[in-house]
C-alpha positions as CSV (number, residue, x, y, z in Angstrom):
1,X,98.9,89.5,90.7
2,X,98.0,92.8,89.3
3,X,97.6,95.9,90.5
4,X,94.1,96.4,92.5
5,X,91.7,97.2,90.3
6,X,89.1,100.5,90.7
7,X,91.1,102.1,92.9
8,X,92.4,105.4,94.5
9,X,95.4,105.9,97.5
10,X,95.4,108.1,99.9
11,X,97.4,108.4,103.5
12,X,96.2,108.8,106.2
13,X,98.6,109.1,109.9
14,X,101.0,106.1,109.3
15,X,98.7,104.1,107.2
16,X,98.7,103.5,103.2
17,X,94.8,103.3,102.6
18,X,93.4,102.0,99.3
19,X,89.7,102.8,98.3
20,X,87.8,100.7,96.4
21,X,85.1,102.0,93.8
22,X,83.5,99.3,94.2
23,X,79.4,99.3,93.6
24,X,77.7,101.0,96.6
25,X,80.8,101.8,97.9
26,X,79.9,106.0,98.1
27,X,82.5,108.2,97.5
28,X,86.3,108.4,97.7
29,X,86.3,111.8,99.0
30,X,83.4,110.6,101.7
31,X,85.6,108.0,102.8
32,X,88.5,110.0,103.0
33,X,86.9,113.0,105.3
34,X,84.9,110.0,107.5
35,X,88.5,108.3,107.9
36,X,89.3,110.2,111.4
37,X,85.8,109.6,113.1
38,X,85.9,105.7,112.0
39,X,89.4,104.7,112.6
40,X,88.7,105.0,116.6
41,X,85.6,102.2,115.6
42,X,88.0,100.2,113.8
43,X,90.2,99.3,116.5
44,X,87.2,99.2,118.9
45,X,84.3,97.3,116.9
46,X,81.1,97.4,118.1
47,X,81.1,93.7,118.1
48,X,83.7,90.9,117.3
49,X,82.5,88.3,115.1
50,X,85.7,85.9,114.7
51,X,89.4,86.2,116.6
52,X,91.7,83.6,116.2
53,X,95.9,83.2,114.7
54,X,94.8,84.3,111.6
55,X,92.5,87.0,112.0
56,X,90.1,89.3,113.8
57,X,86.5,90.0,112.4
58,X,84.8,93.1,113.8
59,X,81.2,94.6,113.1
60,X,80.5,98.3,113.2
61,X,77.0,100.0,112.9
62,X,77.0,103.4,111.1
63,X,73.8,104.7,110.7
64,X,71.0,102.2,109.6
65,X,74.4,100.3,108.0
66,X,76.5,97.2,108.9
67,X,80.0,97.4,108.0
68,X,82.9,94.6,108.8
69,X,86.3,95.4,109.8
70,X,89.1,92.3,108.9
71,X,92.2,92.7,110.8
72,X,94.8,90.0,109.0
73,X,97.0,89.0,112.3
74,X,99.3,86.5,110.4
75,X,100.1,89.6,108.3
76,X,101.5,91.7,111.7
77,X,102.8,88.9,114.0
78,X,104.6,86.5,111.2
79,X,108.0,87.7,109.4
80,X,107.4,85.6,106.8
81,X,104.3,87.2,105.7
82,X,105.9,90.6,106.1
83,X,109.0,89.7,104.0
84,X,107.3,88.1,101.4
85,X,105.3,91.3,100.8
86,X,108.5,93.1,99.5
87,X,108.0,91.2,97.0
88,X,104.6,89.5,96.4
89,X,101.0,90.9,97.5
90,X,100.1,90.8,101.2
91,X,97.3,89.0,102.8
92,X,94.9,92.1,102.7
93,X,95.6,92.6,99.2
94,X,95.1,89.3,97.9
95,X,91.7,89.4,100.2
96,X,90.8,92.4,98.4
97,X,92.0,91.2,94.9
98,X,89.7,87.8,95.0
99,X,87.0,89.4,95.9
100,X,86.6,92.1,93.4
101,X,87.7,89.5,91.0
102,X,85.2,87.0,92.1
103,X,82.4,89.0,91.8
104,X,83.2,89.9,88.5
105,X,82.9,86.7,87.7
106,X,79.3,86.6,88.9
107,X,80.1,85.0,92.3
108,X,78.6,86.4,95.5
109,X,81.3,87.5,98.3
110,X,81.8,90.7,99.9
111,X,83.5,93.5,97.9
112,X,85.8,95.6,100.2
113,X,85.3,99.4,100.4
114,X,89.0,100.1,102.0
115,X,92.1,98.2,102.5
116,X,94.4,100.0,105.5
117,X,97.9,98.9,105.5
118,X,101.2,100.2,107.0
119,X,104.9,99.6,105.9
120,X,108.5,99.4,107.2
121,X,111.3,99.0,105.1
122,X,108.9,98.4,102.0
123,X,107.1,95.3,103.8
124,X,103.9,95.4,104.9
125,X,103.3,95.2,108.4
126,X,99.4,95.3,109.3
127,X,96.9,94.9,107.1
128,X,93.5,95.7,107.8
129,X,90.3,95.1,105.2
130,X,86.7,96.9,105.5
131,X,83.9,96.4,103.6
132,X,79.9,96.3,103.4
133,X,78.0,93.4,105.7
134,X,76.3,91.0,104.0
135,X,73.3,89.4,105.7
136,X,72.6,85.5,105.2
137,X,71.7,82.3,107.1
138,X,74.3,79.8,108.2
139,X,74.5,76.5,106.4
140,X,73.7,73.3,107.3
141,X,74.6,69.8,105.7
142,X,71.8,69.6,103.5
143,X,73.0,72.7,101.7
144,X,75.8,70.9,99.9
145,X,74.4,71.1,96.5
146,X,74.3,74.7,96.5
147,X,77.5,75.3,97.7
148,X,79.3,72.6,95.1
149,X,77.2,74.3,92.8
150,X,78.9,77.4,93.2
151,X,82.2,75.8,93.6
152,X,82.4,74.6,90.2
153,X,81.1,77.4,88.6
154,X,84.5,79.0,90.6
155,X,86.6,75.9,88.8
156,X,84.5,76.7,85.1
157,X,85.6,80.4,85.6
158,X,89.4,79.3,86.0
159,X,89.5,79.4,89.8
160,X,89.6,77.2,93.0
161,X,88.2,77.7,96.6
162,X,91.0,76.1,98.4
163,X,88.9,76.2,101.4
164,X,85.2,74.8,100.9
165,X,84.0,74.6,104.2
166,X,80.5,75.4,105.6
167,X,81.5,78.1,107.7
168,X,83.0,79.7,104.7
169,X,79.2,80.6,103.1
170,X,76.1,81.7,103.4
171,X,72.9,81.7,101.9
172,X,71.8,85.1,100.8
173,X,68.8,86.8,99.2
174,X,70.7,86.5,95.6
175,X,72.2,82.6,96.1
176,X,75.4,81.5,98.3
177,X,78.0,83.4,98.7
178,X,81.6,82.6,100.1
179,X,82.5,85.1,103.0
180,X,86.5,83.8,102.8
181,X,88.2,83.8,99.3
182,X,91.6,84.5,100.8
183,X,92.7,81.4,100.0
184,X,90.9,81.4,96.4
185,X,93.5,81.1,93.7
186,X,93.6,80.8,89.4
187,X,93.5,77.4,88.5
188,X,92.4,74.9,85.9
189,X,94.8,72.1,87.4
190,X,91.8,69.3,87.7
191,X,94.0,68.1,91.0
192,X,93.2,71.1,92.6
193,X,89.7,71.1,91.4
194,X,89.1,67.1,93.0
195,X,90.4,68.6,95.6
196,X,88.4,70.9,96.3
197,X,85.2,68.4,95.9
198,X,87.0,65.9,98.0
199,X,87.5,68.6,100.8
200,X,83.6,69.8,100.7
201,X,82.6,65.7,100.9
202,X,83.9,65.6,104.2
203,X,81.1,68.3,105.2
204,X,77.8,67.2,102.6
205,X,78.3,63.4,102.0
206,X,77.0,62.9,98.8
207,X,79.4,66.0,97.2
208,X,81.0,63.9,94.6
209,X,78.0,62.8,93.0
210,X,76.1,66.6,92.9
211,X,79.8,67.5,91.3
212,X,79.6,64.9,89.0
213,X,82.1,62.2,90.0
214,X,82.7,61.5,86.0
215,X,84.2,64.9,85.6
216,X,86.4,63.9,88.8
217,X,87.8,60.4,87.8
218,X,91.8,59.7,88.7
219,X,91.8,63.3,89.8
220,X,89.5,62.3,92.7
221,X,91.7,59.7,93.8
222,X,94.7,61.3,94.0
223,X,93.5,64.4,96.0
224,X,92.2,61.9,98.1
225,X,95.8,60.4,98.9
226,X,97.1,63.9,98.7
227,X,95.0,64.9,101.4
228,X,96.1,61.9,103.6
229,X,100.1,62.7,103.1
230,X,99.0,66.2,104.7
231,X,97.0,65.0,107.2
232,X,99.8,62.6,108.2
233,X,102.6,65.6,108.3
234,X,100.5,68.2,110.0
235,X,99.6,65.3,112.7
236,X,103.3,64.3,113.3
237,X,104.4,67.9,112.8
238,X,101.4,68.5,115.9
239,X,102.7,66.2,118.0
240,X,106.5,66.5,117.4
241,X,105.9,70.3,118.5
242,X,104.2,69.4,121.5
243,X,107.2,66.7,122.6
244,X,109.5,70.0,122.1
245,X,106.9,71.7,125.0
246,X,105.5,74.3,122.3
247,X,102.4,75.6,122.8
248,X,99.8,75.8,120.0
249,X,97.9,79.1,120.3
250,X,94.9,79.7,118.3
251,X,94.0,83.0,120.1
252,X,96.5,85.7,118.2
253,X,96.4,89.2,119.3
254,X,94.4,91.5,120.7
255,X,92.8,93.4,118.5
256,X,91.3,96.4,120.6
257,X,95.3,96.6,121.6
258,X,96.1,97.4,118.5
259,X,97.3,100.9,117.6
């Protein structure tokens, strides 16, 4: 991955902070001097959207403004992630990458403003994304064709979702937009791309043909069988943890608790 893209560093107590210029964004030096009235906000939202393992969605009201604070809690309570970023990007930064990247592209999803990380021993240890809210209705099943719509024009662009679910989008005043392109990735593999269409089937029935299954063919049926190999392991990895007496925990951390 490259380096982020239209932006400036700064630091601020023990956190690296990366601004984005990103449109509508303001300033960099506004940011910077708002910084110590808002970080108090940012561990105390106004109200929490999402908070599960992987992360913790917050909404804060500034002025006549909605802004969203992403707290990435794989990225501070699993080694692996924090290892990983001595040498490859970490969760906030690919966040922040696909996005900006996306949008680019001509594809709707929220551009972040700053991304708030702190290190030790050159890994990244808490990441923490904050960007503009963007209003929209939820989705329902028969809004598949707008959504597979904008999934391919993510696969004609040289990219796929990776995670085309319903709760992933919205419809907006200028189209759908995704609101989670962490997992979004470069790709013209046309595996990945069935894949993709045979994950969103599951949620619109009839996903293949507004696709166009012709575009799909063998590729369709192998992400198909691909998908049931995972769902096979996950299930016997599921129930071979719960033989062992582990507990599965979807909750994470705390995120007011957070320092």
């Amino acid at each position: 991955m490259q380096r982020l893209p239209d932006s400036e560093r700064f630091n601020f107590k023990e956190w690296e902070v990366t601004y984005f210029k990103t449109n509508h964004s303001g300033s960099f030096q506004d940011w910077k001097m708002a910084l110590p009235e808002l970080f108090p906000r940012f561990q105390n939202p106004d109200q929490i959207l999402k908070h599960d393992h992987r992360s913790c969605v917050g909404l804060i009201n500034i002025g006549q403004e909605k802004f969203v604070i992403k707290k990435f809690i794989l990225q501070s309570s699993w080694f692996w992630f924090q290892w990983t970023s001595r040498f490859f990007p970490s969760l906030g930064e690919v966040a922040c990458y696909n996005a900006l990247e996306l949008n680019r592209l001509g594809m709707l999803t929220p551009c972040p403003i700053l991304l708030l990380q702190t290190y030790k021993q050159k890994m990244v240890t808490d990441c923490w994304m904050f960007y503009r809210y963007l209003p929209g209705k939820e989705l329902s099943n028969g809004d598949g064709k707008e959504v597979v719509d904008y999934v391919r024009r993510m696969h004609e662009a040289g990219w796929i979702h990776r995670d085309p679910h319903p709760a992933n989008f919205i419809q907006t005043g200028q189209g759908i937009a995704t609101l989670d392109a962490i997992r979004a990735r470069r790709s013209r593999s046309r595996y990945s791309a069935a894949y993709d269409v045979m994950l969103m089937e599951h949620d619109y029935p009839g996903a293949v043909n507004f696709y166009d299954r012709r575009r799909l063919g063998f590729w369709l049926t192998a992400a198909r069988a691909g998908h049931s190999v995972v769902r096979t392991y996950r299930l016997s990895k599921r129930t071979f943890r719960q033989l062992l007496g582990f507990k599965l925990n979807n909750e994470g951390k705390s995120y007011s608790n957070r320092p």
